[in-house]
mmCIF file of the N, C-alpha and C atoms, coordinates in Angstrom:
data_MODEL
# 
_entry.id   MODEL 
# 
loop_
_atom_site.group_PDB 
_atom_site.id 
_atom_site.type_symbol 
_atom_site.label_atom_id 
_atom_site.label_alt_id 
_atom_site.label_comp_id 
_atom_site.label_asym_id 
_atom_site.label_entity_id 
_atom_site.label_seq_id 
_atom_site.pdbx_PDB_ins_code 
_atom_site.Cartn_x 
_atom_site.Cartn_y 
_atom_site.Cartn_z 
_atom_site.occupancy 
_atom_site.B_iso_or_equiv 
_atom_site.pdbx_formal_charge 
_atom_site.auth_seq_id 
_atom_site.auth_comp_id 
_atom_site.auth_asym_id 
_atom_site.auth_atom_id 
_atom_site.pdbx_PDB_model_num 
ATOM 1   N N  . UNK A 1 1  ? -27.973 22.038 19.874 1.00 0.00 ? 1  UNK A N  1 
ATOM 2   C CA . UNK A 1 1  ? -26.680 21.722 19.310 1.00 0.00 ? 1  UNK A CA 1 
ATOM 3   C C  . UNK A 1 1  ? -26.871 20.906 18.034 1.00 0.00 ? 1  UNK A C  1 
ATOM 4   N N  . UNK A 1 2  ? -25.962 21.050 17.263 1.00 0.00 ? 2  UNK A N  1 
ATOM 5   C CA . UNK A 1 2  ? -26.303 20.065 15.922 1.00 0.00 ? 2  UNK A CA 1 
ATOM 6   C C  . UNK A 1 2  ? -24.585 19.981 15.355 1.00 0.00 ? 2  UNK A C  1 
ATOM 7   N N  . UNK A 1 3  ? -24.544 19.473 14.099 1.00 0.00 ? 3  UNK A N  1 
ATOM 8   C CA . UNK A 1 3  ? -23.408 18.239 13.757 1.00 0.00 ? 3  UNK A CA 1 
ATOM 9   C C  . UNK A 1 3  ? -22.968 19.765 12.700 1.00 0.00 ? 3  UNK A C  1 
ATOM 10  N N  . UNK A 1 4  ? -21.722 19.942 12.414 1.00 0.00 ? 4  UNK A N  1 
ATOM 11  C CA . UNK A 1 4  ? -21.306 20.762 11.191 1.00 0.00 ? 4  UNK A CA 1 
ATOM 12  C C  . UNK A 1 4  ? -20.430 20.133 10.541 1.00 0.00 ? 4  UNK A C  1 
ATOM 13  N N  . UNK A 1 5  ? -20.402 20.077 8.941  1.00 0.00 ? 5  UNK A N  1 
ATOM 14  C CA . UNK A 1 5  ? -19.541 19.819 7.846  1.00 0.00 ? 5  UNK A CA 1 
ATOM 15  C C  . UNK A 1 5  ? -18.408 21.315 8.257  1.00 0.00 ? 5  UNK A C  1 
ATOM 16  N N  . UNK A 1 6  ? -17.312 21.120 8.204  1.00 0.00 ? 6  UNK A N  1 
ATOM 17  C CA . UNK A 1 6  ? -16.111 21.427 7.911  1.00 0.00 ? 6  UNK A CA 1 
ATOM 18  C C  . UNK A 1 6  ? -15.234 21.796 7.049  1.00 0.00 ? 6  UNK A C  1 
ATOM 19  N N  . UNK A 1 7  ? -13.984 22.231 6.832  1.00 0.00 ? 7  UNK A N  1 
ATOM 20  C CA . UNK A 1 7  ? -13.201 22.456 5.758  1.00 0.00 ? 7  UNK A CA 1 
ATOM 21  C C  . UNK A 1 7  ? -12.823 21.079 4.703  1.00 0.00 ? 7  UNK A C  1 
ATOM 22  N N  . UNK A 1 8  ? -13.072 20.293 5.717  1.00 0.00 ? 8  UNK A N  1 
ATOM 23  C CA . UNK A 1 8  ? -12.354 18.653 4.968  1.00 0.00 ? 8  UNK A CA 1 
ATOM 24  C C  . UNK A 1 8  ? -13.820 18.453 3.319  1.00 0.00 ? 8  UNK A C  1 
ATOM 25  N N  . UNK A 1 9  ? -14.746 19.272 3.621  1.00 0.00 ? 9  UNK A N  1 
ATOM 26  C CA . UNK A 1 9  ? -15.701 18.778 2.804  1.00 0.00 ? 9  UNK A CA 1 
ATOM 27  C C  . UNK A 1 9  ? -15.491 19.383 1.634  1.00 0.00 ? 9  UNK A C  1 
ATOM 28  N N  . UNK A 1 10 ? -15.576 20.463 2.279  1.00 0.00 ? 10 UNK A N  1 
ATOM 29  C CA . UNK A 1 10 ? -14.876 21.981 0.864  1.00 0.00 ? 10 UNK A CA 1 
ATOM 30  C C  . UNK A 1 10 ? -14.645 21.290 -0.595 1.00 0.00 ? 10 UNK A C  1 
ATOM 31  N N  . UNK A 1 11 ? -14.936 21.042 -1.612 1.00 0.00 ? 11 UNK A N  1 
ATOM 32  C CA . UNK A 1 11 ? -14.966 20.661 -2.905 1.00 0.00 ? 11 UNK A CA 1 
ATOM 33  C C  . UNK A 1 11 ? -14.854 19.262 -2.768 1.00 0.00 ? 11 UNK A C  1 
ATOM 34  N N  . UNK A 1 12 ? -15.091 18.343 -1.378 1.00 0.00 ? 12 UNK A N  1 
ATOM 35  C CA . UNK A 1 12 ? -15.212 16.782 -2.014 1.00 0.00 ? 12 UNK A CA 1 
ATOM 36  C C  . UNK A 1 12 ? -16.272 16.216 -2.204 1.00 0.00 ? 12 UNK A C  1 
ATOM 37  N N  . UNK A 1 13 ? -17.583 17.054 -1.205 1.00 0.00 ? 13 UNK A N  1 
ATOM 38  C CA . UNK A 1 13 ? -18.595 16.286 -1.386 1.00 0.00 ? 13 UNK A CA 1 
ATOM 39  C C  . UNK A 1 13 ? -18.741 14.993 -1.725 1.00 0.00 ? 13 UNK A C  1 
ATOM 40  N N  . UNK A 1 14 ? -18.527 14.187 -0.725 1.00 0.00 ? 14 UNK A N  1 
ATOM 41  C CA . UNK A 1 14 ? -18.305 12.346 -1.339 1.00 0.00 ? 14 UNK A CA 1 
ATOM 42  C C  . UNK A 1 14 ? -20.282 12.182 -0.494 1.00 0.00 ? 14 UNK A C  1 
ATOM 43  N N  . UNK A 1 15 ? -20.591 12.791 -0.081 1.00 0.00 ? 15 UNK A N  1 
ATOM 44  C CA . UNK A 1 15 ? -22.281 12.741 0.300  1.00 0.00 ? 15 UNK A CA 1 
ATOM 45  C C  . UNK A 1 15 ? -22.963 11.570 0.548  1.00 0.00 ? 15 UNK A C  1 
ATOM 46  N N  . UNK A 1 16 ? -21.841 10.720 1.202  1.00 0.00 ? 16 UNK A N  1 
ATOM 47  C CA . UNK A 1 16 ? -22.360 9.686  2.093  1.00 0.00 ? 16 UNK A CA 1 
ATOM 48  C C  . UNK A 1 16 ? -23.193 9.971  2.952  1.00 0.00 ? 16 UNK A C  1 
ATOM 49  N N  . UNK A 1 17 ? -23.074 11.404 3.462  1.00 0.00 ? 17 UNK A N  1 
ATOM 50  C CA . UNK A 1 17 ? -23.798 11.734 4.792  1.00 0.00 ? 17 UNK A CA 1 
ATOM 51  C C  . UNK A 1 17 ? -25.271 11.795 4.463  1.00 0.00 ? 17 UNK A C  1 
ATOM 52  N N  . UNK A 1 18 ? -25.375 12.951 3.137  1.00 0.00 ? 18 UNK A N  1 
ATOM 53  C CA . UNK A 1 18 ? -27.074 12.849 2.525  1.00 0.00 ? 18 UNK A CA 1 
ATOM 54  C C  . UNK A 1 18 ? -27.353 11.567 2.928  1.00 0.00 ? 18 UNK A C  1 
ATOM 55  N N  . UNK A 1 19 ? -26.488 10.610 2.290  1.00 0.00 ? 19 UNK A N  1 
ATOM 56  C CA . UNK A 1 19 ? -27.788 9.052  2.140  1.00 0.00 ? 19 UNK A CA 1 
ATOM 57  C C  . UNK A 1 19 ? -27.784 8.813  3.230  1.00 0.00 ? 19 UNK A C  1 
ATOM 58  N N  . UNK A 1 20 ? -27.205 8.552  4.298  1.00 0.00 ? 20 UNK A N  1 
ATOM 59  C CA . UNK A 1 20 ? -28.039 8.174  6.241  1.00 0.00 ? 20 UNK A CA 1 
ATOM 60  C C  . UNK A 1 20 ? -28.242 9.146  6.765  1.00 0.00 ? 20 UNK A C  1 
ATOM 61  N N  . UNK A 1 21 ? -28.625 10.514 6.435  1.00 0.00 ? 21 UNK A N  1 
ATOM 62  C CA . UNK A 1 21 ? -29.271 11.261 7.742  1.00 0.00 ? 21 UNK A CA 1 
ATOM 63  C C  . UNK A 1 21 ? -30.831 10.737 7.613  1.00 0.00 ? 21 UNK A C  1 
ATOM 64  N N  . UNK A 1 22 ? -31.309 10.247 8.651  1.00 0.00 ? 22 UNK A N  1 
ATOM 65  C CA . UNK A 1 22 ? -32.891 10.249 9.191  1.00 0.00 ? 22 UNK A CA 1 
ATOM 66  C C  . UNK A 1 22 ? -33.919 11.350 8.939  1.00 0.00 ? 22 UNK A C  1 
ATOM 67  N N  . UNK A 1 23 ? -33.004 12.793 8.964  1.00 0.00 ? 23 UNK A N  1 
ATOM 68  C CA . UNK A 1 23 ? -33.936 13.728 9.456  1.00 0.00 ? 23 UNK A CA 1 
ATOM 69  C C  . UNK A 1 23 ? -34.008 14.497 7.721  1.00 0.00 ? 23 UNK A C  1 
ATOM 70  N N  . UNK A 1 24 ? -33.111 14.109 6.923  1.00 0.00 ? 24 UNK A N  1 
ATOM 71  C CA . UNK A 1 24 ? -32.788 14.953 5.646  1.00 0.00 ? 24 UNK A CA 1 
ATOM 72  C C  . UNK A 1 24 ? -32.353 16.283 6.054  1.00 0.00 ? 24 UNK A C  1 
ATOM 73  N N  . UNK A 1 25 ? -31.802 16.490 7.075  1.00 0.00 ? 25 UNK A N  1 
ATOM 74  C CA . UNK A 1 25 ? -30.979 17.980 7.437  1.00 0.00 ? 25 UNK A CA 1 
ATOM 75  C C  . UNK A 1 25 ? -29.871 18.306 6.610  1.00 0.00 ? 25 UNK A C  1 
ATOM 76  N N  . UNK A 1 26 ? -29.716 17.480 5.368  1.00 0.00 ? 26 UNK A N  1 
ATOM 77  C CA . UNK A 1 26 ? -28.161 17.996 4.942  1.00 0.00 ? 26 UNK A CA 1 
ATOM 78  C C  . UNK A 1 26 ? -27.949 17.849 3.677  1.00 0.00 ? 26 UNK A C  1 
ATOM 79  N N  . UNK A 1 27 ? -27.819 19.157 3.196  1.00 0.00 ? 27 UNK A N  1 
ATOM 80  C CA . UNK A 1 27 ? -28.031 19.863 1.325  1.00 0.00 ? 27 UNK A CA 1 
ATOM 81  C C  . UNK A 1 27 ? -26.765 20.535 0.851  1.00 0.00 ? 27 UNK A C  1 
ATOM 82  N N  . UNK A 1 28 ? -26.498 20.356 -0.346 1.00 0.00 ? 28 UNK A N  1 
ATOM 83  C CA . UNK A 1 28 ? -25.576 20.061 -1.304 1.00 0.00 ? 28 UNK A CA 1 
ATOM 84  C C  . UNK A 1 28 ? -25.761 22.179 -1.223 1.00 0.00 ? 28 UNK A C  1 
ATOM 85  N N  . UNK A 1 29 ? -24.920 22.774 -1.008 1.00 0.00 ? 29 UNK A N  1 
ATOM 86  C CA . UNK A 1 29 ? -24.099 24.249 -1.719 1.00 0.00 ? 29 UNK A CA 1 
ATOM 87  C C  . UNK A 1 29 ? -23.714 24.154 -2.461 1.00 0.00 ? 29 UNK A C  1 
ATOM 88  N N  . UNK A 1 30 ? -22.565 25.310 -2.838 1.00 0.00 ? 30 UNK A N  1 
ATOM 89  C CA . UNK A 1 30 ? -22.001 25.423 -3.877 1.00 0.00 ? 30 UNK A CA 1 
ATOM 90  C C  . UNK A 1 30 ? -20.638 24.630 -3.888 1.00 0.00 ? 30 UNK A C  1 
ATOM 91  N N  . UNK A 1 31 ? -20.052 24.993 -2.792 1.00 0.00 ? 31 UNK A N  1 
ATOM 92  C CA . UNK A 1 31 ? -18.485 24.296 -2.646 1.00 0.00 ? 31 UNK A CA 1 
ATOM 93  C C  . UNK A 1 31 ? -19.033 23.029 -1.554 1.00 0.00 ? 31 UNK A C  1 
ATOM 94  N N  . UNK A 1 32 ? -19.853 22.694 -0.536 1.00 0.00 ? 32 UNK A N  1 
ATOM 95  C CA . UNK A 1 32 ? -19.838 22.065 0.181  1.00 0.00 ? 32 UNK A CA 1 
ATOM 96  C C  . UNK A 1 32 ? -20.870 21.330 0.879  1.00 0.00 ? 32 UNK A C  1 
ATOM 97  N N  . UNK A 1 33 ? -21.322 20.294 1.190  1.00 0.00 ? 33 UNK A N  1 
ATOM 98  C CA . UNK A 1 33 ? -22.724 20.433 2.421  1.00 0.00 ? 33 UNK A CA 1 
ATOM 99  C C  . UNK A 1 33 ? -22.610 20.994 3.429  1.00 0.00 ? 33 UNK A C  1 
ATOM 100 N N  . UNK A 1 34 ? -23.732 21.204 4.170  1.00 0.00 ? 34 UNK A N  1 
ATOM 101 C CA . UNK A 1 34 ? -24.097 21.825 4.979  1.00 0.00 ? 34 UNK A CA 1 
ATOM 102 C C  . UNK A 1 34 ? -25.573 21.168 6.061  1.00 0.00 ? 34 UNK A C  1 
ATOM 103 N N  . UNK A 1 35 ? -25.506 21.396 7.210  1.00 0.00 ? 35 UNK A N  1 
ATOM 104 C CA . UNK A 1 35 ? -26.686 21.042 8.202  1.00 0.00 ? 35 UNK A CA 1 
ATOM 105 C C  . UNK A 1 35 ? -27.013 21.397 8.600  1.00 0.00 ? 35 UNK A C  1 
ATOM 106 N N  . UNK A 1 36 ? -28.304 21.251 8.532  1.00 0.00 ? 36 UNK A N  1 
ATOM 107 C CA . UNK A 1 36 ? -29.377 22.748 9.170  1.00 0.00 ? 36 UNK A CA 1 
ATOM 108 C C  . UNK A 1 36 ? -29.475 22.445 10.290 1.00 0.00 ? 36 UNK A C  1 
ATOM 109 N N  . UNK A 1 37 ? -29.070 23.107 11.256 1.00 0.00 ? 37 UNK A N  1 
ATOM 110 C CA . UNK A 1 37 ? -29.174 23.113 12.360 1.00 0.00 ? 37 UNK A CA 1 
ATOM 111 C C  . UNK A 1 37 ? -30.150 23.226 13.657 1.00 0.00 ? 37 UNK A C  1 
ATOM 112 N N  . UNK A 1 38 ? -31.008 23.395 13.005 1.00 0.00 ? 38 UNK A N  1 
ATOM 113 C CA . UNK A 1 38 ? -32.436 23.478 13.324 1.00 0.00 ? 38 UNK A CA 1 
ATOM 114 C C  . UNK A 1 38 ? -33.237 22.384 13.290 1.00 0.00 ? 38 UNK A C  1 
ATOM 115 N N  . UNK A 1 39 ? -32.509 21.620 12.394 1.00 0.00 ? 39 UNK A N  1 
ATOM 116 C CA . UNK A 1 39 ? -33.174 20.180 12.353 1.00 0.00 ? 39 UNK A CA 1 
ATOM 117 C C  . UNK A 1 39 ? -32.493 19.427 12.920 1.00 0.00 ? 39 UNK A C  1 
ATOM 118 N N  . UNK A 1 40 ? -31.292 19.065 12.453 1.00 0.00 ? 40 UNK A N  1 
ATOM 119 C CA . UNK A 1 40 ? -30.434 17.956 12.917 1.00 0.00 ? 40 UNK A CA 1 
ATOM 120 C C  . UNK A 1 40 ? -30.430 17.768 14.605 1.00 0.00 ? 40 UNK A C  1 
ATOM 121 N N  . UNK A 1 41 ? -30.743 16.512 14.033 1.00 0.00 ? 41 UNK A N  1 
ATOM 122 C CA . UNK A 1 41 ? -31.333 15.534 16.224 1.00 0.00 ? 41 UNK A CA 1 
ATOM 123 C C  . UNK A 1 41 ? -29.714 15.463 16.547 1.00 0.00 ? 41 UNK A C  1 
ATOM 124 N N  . UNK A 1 42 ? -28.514 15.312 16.244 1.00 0.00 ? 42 UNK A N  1 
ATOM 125 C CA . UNK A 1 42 ? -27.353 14.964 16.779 1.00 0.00 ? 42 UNK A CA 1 
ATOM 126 C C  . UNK A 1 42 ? -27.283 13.185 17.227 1.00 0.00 ? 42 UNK A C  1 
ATOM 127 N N  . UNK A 1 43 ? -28.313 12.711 15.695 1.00 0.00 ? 43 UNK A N  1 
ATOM 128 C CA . UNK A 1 43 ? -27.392 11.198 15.580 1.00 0.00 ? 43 UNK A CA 1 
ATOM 129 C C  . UNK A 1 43 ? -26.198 10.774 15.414 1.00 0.00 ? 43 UNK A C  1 
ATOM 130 N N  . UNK A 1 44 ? -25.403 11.590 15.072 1.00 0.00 ? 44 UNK A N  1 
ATOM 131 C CA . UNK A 1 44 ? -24.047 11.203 14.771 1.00 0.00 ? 44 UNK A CA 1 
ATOM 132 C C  . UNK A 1 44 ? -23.716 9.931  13.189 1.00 0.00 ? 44 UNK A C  1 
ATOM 133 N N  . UNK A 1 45 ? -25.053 9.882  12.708 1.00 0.00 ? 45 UNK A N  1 
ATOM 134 C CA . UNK A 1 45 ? -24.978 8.978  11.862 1.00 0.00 ? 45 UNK A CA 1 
ATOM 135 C C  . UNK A 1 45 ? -23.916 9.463  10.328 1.00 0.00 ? 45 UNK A C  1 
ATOM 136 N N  . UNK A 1 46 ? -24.127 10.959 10.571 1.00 0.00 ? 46 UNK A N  1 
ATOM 137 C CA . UNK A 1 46 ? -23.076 11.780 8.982  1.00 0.00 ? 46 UNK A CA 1 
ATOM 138 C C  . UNK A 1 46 ? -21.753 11.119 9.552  1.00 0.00 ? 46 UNK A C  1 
ATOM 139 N N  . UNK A 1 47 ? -21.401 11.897 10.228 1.00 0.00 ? 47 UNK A N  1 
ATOM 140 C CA . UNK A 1 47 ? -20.140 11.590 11.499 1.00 0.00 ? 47 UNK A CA 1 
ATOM 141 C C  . UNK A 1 47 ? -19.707 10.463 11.227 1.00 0.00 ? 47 UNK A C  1 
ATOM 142 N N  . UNK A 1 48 ? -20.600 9.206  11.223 1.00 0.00 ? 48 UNK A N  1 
ATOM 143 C CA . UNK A 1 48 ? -19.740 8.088  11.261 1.00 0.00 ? 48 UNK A CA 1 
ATOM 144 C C  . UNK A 1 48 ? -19.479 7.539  9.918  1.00 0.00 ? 48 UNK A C  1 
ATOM 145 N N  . UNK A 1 49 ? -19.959 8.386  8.353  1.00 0.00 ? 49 UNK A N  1 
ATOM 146 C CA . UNK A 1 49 ? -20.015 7.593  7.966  1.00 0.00 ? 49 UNK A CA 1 
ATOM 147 C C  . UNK A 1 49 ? -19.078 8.571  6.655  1.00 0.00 ? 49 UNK A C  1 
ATOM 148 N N  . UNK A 1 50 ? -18.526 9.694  7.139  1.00 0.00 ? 50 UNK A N  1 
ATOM 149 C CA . UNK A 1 50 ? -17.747 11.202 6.686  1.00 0.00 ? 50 UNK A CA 1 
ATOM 150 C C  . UNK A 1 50 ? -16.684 10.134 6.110  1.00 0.00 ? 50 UNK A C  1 
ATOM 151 N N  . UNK A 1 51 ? -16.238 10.424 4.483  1.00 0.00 ? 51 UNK A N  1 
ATOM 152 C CA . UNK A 1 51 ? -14.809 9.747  4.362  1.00 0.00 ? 51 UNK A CA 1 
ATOM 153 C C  . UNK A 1 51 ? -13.852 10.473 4.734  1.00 0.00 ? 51 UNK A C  1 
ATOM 154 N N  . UNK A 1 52 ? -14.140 11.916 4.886  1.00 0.00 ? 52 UNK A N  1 
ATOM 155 C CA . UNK A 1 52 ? -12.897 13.074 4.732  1.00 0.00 ? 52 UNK A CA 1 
ATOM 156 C C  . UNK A 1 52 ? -12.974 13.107 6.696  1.00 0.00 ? 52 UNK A C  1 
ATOM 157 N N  . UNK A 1 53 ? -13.866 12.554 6.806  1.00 0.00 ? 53 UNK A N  1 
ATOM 158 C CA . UNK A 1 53 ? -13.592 12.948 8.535  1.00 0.00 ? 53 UNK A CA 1 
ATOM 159 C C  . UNK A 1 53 ? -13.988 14.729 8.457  1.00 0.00 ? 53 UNK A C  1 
ATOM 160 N N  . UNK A 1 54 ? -14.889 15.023 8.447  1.00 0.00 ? 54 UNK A N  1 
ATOM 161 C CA . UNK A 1 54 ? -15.478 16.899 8.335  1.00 0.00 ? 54 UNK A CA 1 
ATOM 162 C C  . UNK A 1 54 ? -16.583 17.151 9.080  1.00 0.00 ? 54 UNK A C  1 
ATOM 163 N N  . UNK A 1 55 ? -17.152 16.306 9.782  1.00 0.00 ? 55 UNK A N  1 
ATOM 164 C CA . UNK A 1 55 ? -18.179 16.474 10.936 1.00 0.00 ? 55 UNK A CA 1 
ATOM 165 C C  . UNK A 1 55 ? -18.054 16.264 12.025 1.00 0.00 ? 55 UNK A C  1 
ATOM 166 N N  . UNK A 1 56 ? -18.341 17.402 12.918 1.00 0.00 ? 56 UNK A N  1 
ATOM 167 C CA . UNK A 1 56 ? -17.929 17.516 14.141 1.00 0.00 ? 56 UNK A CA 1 
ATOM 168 C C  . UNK A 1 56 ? -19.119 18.183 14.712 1.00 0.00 ? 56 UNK A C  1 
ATOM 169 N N  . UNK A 1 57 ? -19.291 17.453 16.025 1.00 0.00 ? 57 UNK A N  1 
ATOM 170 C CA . UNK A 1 57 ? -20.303 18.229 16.906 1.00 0.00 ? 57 UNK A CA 1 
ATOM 171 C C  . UNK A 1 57 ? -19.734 19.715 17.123 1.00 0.00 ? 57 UNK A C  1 
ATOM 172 N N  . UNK A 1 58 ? -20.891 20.228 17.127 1.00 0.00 ? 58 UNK A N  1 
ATOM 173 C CA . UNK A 1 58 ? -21.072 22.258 17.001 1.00 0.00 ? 58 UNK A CA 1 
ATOM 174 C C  . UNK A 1 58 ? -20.077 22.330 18.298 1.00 0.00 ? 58 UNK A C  1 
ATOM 175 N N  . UNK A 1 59 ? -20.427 21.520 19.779 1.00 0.00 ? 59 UNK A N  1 
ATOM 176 C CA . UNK A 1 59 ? -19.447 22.433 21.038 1.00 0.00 ? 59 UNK A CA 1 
ATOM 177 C C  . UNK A 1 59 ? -17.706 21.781 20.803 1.00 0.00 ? 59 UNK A C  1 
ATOM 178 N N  . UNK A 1 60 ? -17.483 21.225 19.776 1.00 0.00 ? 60 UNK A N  1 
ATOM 179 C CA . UNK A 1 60 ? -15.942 20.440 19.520 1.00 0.00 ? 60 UNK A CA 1 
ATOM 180 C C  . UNK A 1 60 ? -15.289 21.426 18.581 1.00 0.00 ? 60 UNK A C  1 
ATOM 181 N N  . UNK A 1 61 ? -15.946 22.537 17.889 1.00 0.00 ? 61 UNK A N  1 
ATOM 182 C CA . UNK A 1 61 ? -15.297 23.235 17.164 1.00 0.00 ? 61 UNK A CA 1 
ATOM 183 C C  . UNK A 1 61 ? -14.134 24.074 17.466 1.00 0.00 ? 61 UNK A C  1 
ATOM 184 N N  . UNK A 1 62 ? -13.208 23.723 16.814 1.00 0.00 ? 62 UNK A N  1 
ATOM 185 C CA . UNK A 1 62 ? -11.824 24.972 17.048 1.00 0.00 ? 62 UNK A CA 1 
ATOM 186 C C  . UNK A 1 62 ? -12.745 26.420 16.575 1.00 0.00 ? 62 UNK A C  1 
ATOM 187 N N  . UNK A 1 63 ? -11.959 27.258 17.041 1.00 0.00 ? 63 UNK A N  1 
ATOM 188 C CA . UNK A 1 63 ? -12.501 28.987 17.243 1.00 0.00 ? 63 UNK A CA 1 
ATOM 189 C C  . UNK A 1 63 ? -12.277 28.888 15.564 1.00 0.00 ? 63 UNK A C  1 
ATOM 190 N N  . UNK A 1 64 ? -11.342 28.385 14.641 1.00 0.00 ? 64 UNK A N  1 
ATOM 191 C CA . UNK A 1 64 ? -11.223 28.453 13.258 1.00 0.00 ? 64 UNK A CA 1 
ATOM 192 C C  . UNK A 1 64 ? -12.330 27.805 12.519 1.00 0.00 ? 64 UNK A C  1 
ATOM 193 N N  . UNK A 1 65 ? -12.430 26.578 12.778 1.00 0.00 ? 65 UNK A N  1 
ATOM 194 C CA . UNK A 1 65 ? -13.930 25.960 12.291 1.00 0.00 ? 65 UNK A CA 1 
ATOM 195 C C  . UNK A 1 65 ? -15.076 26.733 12.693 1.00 0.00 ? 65 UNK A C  1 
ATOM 196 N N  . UNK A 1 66 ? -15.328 27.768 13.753 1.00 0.00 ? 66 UNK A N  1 
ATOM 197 C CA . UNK A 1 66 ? -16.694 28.038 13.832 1.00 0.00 ? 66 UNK A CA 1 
ATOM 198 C C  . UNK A 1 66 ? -17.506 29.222 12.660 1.00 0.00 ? 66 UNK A C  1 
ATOM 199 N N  . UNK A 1 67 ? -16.952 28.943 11.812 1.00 0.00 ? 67 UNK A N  1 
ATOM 200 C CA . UNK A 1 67 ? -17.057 29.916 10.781 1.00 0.00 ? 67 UNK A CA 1 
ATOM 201 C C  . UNK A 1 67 ? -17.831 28.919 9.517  1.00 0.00 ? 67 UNK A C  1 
ATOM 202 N N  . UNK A 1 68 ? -17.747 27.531 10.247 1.00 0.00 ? 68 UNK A N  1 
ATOM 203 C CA . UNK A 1 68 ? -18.521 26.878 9.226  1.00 0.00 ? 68 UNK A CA 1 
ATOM 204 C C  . UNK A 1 68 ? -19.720 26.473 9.860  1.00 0.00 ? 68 UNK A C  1 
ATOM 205 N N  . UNK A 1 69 ? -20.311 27.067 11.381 1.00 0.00 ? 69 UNK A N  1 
ATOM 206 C CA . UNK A 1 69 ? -20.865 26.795 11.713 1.00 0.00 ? 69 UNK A CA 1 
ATOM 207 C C  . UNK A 1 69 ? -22.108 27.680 11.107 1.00 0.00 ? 69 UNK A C  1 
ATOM 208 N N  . UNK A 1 70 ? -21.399 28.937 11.011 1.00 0.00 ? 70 UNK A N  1 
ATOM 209 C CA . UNK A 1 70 ? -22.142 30.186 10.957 1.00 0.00 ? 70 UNK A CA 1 
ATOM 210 C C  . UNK A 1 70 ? -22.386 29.899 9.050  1.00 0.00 ? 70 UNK A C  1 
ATOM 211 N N  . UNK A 1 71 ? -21.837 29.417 8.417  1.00 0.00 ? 71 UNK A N  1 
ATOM 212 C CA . UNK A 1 71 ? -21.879 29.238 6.977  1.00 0.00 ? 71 UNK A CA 1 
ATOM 213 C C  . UNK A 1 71 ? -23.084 28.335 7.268  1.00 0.00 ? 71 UNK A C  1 
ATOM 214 N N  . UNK A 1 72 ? -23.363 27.182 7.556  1.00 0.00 ? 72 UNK A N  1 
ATOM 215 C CA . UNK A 1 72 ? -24.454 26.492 7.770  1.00 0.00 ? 72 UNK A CA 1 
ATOM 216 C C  . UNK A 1 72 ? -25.601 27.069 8.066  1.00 0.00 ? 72 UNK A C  1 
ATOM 217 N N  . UNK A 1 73 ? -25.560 28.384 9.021  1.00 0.00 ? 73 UNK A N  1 
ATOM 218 C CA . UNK A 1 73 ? -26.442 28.807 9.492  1.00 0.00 ? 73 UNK A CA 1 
ATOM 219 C C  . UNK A 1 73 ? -27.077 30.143 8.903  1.00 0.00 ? 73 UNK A C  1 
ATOM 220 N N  . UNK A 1 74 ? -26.177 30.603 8.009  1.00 0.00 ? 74 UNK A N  1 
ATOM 221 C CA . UNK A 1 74 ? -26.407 31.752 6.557  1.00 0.00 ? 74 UNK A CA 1 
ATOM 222 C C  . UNK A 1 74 ? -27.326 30.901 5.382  1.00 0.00 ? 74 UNK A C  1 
ATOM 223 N N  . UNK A 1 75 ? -26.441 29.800 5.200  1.00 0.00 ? 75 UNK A N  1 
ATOM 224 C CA . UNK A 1 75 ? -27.270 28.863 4.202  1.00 0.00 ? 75 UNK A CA 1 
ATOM 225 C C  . UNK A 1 75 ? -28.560 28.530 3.982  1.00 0.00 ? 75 UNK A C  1 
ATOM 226 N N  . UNK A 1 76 ? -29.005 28.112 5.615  1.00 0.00 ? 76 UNK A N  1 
ATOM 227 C CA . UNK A 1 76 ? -30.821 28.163 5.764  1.00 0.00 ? 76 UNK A CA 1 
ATOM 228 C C  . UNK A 1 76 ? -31.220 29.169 6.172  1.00 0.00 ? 76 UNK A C  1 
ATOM 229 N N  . UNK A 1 77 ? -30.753 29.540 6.045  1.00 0.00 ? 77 UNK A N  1 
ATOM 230 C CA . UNK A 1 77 ? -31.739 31.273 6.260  1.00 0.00 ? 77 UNK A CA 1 
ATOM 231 C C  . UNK A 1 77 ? -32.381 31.911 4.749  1.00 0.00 ? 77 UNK A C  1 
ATOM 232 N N  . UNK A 1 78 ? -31.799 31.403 3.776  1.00 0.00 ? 78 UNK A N  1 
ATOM 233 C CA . UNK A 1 78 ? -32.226 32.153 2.528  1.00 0.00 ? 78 UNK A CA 1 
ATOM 234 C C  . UNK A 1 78 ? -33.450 32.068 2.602  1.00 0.00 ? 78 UNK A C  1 
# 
């Protein structure tokens, strides 16, 4: 399981989260960040520190958000 950025991030990028993740799981796109999911331990440290409030643990997702799960997960795959 791992942490996903959301719609709330979508063009604000305020990237508080970059500066406290531990693991560096979380890189700047085009419109948004994103967390690799493969890495991210599920500190909750983005989470607490989100101004827009846009991170949410992967099993809390509405069926509408899980589309940013799968965007996260297109992203590291390149």
């Amino acid at each position: 399981m791992a942490f996903v950025i959301t719609a709330p991030c979508k063009d604000e990028k305020a990237a508080e989260c970059v500066e406290v993740c531990p693991v560096d799981c979380i890189e700047e796109g085009e419109d948004q960040f994103y967390i690799d999911p493969s890495i991210c331990i599920d500190c909750g440290a983005c989470q607490a520190v989100c101004p827009v409030e846009a991170i949410f643990y992967e099993e809390d997702l509405t069926p509408e958000e899980q589309v940013y799960f799968e965007k996260a997960k297109k992203f590291f795959d390149r």
